[in-house]
C-alpha distance (Angstrom), angle and dihedral (degrees) to the residues before:
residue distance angle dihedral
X1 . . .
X2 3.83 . .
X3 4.24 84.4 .
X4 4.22 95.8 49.5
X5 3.79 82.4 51.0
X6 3.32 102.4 45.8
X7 4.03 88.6 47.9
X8 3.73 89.1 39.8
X9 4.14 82.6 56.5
X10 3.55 93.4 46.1
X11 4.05 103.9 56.1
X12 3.99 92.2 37.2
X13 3.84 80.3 62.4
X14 3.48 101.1 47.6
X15 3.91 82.2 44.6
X16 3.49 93.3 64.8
X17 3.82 99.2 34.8
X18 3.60 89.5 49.5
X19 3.72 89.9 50.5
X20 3.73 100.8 53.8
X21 4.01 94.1 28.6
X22 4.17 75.1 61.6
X23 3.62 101.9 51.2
X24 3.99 93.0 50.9
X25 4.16 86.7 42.2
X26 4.01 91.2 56.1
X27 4.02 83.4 35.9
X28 4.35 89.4 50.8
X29 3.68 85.8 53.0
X30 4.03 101.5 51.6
X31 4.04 79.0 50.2
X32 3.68 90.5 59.5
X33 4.30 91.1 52.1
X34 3.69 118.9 -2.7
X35 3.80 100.7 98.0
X36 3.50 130.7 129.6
X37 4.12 135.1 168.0
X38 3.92 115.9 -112.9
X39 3.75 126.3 177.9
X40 3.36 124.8 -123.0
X41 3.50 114.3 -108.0
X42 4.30 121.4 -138.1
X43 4.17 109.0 -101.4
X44 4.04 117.4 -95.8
X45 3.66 115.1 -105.8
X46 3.67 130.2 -135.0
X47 3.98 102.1 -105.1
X48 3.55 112.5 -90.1
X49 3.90 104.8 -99.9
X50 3.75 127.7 -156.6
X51 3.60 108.8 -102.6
X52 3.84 118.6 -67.1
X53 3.67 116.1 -85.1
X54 4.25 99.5 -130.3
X55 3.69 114.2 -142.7
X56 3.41 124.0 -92.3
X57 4.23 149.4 -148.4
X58 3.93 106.5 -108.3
X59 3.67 113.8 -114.4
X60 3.55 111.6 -149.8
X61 3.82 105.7 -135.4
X62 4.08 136.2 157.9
X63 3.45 108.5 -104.5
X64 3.81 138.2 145.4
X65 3.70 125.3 -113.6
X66 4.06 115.1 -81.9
X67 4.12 110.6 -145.7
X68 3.95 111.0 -162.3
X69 3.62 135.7 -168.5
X70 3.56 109.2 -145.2
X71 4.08 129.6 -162.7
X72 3.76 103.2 -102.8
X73 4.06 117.2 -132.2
X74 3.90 107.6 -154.1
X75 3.92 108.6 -106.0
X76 4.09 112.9 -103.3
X77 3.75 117.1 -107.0
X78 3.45 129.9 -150.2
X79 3.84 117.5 -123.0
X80 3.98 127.9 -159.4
X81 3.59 114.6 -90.0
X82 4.03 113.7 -121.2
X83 3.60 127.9 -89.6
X84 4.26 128.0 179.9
X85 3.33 128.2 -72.8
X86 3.88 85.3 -103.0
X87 3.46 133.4 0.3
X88 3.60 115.5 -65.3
X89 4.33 103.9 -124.8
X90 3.09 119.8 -139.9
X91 4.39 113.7 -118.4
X92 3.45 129.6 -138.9
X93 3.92 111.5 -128.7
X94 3.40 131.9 172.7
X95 3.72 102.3 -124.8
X96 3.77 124.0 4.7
X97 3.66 128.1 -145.3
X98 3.69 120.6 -146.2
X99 4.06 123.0 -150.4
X100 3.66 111.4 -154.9
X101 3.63 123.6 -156.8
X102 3.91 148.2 158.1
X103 3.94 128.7 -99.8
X104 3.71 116.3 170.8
X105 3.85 91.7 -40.3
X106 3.79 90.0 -37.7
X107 3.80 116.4 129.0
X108 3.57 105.9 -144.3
X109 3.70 137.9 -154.9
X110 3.47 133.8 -161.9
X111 3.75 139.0 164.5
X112 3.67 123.9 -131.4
X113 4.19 143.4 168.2
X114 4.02 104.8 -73.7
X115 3.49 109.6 -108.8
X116 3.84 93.7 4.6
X117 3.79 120.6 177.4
X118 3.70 144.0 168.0
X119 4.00 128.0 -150.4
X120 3.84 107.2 -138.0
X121 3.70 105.4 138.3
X122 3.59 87.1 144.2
X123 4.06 130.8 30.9
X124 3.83 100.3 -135.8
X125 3.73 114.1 135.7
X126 3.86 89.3 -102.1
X127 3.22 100.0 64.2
X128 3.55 102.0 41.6
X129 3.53 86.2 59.2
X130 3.40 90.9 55.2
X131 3.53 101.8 56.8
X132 3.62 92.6 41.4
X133 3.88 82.6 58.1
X134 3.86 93.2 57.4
X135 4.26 93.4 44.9
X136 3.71 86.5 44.8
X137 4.16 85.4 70.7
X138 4.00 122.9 109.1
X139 4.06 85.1 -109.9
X140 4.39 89.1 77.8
X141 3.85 87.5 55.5
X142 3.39 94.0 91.0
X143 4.02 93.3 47.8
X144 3.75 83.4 44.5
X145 4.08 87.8 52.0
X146 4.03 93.5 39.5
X147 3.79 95.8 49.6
X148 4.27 93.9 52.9
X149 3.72 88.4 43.8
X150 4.06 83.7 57.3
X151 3.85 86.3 49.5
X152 3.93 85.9 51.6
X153 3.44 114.9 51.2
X154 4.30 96.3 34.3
X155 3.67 86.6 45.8
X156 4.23 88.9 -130.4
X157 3.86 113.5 -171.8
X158 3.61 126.5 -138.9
X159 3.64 107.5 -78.2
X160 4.21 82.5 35.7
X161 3.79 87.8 63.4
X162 3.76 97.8 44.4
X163 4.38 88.1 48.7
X164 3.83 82.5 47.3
X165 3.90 95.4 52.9
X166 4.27 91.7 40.4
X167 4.04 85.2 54.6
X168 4.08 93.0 49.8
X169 3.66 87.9 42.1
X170 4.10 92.8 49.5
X171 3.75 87.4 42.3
X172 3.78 95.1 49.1
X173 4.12 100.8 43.8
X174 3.87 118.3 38.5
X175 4.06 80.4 -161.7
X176 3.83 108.9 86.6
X177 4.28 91.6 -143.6
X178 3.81 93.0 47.5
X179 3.95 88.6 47.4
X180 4.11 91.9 41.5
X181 4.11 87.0 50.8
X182 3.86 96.9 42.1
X183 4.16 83.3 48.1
X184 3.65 94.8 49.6
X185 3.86 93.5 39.1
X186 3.75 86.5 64.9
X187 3.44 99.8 37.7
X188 3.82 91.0 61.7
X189 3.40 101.6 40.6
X190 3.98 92.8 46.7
X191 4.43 72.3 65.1
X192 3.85 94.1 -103.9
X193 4.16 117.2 141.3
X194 3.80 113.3 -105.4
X195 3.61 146.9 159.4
X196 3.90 134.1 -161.1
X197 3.98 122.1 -134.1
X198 3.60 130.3 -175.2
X199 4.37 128.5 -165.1
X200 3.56 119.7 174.7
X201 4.04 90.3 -25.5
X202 3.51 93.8 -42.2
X203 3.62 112.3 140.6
X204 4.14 112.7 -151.2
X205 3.73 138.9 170.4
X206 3.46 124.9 -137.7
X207 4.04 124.3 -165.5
X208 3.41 136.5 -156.6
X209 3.59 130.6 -137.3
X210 3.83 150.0 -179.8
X211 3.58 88.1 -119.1
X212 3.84 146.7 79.2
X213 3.59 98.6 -126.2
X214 4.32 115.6 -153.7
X215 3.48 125.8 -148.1
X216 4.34 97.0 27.5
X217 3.20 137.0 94.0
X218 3.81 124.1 -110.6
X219 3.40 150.4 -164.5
X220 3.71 129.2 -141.9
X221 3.51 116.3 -140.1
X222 3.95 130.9 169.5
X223 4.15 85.9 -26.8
X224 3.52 89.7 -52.2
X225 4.29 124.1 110.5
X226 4.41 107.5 -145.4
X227 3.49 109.8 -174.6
X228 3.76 120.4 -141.5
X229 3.84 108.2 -120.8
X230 3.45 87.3 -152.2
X231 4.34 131.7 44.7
X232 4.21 108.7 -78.9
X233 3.48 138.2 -165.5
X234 3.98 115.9 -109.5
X235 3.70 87.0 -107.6
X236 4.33 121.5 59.9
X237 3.69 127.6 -178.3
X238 4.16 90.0 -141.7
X239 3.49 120.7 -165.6
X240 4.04 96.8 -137.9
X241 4.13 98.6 -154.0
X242 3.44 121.3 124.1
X243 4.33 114.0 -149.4
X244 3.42 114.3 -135.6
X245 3.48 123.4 -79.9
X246 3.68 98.9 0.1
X247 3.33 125.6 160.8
X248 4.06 136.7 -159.3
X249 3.91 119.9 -104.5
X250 3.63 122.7 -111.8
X251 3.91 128.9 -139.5
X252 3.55 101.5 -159.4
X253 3.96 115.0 110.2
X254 3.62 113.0 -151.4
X255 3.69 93.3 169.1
X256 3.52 138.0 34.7
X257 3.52 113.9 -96.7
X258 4.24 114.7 -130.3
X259 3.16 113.8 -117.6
X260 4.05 143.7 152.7
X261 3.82 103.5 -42.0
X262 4.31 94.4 -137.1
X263 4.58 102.7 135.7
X264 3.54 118.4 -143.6
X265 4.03 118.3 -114.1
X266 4.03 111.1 -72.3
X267 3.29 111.1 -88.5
X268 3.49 122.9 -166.1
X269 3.79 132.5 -136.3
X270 4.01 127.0 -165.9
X271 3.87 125.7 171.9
X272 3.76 113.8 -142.6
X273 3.71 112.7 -130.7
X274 3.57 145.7 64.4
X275 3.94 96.3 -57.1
X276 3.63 90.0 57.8
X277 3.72 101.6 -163.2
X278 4.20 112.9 -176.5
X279 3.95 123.6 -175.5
X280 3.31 144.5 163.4
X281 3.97 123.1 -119.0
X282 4.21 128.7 -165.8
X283 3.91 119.4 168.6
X284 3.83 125.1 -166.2
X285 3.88 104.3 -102.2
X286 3.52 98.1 -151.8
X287 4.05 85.6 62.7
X288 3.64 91.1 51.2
X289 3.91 95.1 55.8
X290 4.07 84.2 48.9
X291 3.45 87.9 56.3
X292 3.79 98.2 46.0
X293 3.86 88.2 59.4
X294 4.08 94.4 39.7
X295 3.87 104.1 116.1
X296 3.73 115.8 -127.6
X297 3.69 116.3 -114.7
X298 4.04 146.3 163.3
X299 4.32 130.8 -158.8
X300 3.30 125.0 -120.2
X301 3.79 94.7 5.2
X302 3.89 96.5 -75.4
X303 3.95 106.3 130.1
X304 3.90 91.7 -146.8
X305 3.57 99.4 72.6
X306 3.78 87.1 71.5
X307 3.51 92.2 77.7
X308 3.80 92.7 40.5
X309 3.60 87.8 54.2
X310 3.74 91.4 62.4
X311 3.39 95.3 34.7
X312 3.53 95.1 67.0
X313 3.79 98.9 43.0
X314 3.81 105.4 106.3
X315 3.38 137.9 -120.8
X316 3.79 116.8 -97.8
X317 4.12 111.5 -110.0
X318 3.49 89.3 -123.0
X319 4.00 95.2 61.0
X320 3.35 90.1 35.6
X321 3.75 96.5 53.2
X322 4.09 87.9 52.0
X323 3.70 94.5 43.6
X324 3.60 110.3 36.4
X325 4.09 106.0 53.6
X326 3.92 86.9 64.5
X327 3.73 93.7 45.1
X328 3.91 92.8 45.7
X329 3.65 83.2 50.6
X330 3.25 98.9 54.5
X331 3.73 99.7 44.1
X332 4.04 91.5 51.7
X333 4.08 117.4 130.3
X334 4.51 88.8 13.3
X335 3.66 120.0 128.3
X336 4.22 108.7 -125.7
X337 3.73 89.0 -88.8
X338 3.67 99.6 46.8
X339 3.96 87.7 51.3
X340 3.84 96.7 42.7
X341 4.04 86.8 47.0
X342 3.29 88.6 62.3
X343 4.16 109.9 43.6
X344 3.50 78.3 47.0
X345 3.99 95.7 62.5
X346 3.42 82.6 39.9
X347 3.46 94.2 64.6
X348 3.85 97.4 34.4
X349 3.93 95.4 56.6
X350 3.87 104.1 28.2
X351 3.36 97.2 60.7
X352 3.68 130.1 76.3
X353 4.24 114.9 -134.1
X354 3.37 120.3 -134.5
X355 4.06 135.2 165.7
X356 3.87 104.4 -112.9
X357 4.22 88.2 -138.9
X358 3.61 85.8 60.7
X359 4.13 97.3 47.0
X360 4.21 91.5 31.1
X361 3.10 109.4 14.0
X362 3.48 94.6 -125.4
X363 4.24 139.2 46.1
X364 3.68 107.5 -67.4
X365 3.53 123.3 173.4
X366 4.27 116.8 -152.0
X367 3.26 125.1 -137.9
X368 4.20 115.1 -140.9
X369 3.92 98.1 -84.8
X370 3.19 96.0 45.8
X371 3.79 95.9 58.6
X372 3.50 87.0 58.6
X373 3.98 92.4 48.8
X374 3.53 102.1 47.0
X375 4.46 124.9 73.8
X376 4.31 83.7 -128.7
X377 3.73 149.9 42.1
X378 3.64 140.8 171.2
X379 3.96 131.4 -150.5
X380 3.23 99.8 -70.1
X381 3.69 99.3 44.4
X382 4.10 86.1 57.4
X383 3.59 91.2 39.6
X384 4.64 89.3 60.3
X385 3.80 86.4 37.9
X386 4.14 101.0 47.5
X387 4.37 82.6 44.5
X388 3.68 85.8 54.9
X389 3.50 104.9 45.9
X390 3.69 83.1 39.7
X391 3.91 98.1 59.8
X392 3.70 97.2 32.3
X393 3.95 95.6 52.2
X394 3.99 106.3 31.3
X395 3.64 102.7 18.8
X396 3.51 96.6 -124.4
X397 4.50 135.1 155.5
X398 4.20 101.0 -109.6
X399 3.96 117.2 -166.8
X400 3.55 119.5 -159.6
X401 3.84 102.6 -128.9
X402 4.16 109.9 -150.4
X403 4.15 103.7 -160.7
X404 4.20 95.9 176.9
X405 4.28 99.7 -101.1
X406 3.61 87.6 22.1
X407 3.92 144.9 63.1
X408 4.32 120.2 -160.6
X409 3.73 130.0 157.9
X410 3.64 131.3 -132.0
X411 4.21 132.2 -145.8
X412 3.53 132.2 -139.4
X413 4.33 101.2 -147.0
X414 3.65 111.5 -158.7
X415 3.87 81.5 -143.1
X416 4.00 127.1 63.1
X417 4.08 105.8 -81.4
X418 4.03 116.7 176.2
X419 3.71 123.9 -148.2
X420 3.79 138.3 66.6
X421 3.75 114.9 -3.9
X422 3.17 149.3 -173.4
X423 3.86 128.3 -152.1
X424 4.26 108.1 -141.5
X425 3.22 126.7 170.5
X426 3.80 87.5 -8.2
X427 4.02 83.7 -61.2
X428 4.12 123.5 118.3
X429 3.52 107.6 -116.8
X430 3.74 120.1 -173.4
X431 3.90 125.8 -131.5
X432 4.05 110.5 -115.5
X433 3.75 112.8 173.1
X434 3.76 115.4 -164.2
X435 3.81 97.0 -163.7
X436 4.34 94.5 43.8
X437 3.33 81.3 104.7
X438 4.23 102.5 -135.5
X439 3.52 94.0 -2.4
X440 3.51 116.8 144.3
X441 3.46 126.0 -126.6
X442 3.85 115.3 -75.8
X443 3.83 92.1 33.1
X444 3.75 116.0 119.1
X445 3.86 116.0 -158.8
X446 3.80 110.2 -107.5
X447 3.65 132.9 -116.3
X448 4.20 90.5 28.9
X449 3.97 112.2 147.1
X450 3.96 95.4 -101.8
X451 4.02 93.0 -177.9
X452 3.89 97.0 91.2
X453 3.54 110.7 33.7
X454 3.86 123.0 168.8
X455 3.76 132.0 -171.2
X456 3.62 134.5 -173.3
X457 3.86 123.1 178.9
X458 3.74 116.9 -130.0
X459 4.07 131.4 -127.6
X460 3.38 111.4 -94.1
């Protein structure tokens, strides 16, 4: 018994080492050939917008309820992330040798081959096959293993991992093409959709995504736009292969990714009215400077899922723990519209409005933490912080509500609420307007274009 077993063992490991020794064999050989030139193609814009509704003083006035029947943007689902072709094994070695390295106040650690090097002193197809050759050995499974562990336990999404792997890779090689090639290497083989370009011996990696990124450059390749993680030249030599199995990255964050544990300054946070409510908000800053380089981007080509995209990336537990207490306090003994009346005046009057050309210079969207970071934010930056407070504190369904020039959310109450409404998914969803400034709930800011108005429900 002990010899079937042991021979058993023996060919189900050459099955799977012959099967992903294969994969990068028929991948080596594309290397060697498959390379065409594509241009560069000019970044997408946002969609040009009307201009910006600013906020505005509520004006109590008699009027009867308005009912509206938004267009409905499908909700945004979450996907699996990635993983190999097969399982990545773990290999015995005699000695290890560990790589340490920085992410967003992170100390990494990584294992990888002792005295490990690649020969690319040029980037011709040759010897970027060659190199991939020598990475492709049992010796990076351990990297391989290390680096999804990392992805694991600090819960890093998508474009986390890939800023994870370019860090090791910079860390590693002092030589940008060896660090590029050792980045991409494990990229792909951690199953993530990638391409190689090369200009004027300029090694560069190119990802693929589920998304229509704004703002980037991009090349078109079989269908298919791959983003260079680094700035390209309007011209790429682009190996064209696809590895097997691969699969595009995706930038939604349903968790929060762990990082270094350092809080912002306190920052403190008063509504202005008769339900004075006062707290006291921190944010981790090594999430804030991962947001500031997070690129902006929207599925299937509908601009509004931009905002739903930060919308439903949560709070961190450490703001949360801070914030939420008080706020919880506060709210104790109200009925749902009593307690979203008043984190919406909270978030109408403690916040200071400014035009994001005039802070940025440019359209930028905020996600939650940030809001409560930064001295200013517009109408859509209250709008993704009222949904969150909103869903994390009451429990309730939040719609982002697109007016063109201006972005407000709406709440289905599990309790009869009059007002402004909108009918979604065949549910009564009440107006709430973060930058009415003291309106109540159910009051929708006058003179908005109501001819085009969009709605998509939020993740709870």
């Amino acid at each position: 018994m002990q010899e079937k077993y042991d021979a058993f063992r023996k060919s189900v490991i050459s099955e799977y080492s012959s099967f992903r020794e294969e994969c990068n064999k028929k991948y080596i050989d594309f290397l060697k050939e498959k390379w065409n030139q594509f241009e560069q193609n000019t970044p997408l814009s946002l969609p040009e917008d009307k201009k910006p509704i600013p906020p505005a003083p509520y004006v109590q006035q008699d009027s009867k309820p308005i009912a509206t029947t938004p267009i409905e943007i499908e909700p945004i689902k979450s996907t699996p992330q990635p993983l190999p072709i097969e399982p990545i094994r773990e290999q015995p070695v005699e000695s290890d040798f560990f790589l340490t390295f920085n992410l967003y106040d992170v100390n990494c650690k990584v294992r990888l081959p002792d005295h490990f090097d690649i020969n690319l002193t040029d980037c011709n197809p040759t010897s970027i096959a060659q190199a991939w050759n020598k990475m492709s050995s049992d010796g990076m499974n351990n990297t391989i293993r290390d680096c999804l562990e990392m992805r694991l336990l600090h819960d890093l999404c998508d474009w986390a991992y890939l800023k994870y792997l370019d860090n090791l890779g910079k860390a590693y090689f002092e030589d940008t093409n060896k660090a590029t090639l050792l980045t991409a290497f494990l990229y792909c083989q951690s199953g993530y959709q990638m391409r190689l370009g090369e200009d004027c011996n300029k090694l560069v990696l190119l990802y693929g995504t589920r998304h229509f990124i704004y703002g980037i450059p991009y090349y078109s390749v079989n269908g298919t736009y791959y983003y260079p993680l680094e700035e390209s030249s309007k011209n790429l030599n682009i190996c064209d292969a696809a590895f097997e199995g691969e699969k595009p990255m995706s930038l939604i964050i349903d968790k929060e990714p762990i990082f270094g544990e350092q809080m912002s300054e306190v920052r403190k946070i008063s509504s202005k009215s008769d339900s004075l409510i006062c707290v006291n908000s921190q944010v981790p800053k090594s999430l804030i400077d991962f947001y500031n380089g997070y690129p902006t981007s929207a599925l299937g080509g509908n601009p509004m899922t931009r905002w739903a995209m930060y919308a439903n990336t949560p709070l961190s537990l450490k703001t949360s723990e801070l914030l939420y207490p008080k706020l919880r306090e506060e709210l104790n003994g109200m009925t749902q519209c009593e307690a979203a009346g008043k984190l919406l005046n909270l978030v109408q009057t403690g916040f200071k409005y400014e035009y994001d050309d005039k802070v940025w210079g440019y359209d930028r969207a905020f996600f939650a933490e940030e809001s409560l970071y930064y001295p200013y934010c517009d109408c859509e930056d209250r709008s993704i912080l009222f949904s969150r407070l909103v869903r994390d504190l009451l429990n309730l369904d939040v719609a982002l509500i697109y007016y063109p020039g201006h972005l407000a959310t709406a709440v289905c109450f599990n309790e009869e609420v009059d007002g402004a409404s909108m009918k979604i998914n065949d549910k009564k969803f009440i107006v709430c307007d973060p930058t009415y400034i003291g309106a109540p709930i159910g009051t929708q800011m006058p003179g908005l274009d109501c001819s085009d108005v969009r709605a998509i429900v939020l993740n709870k």
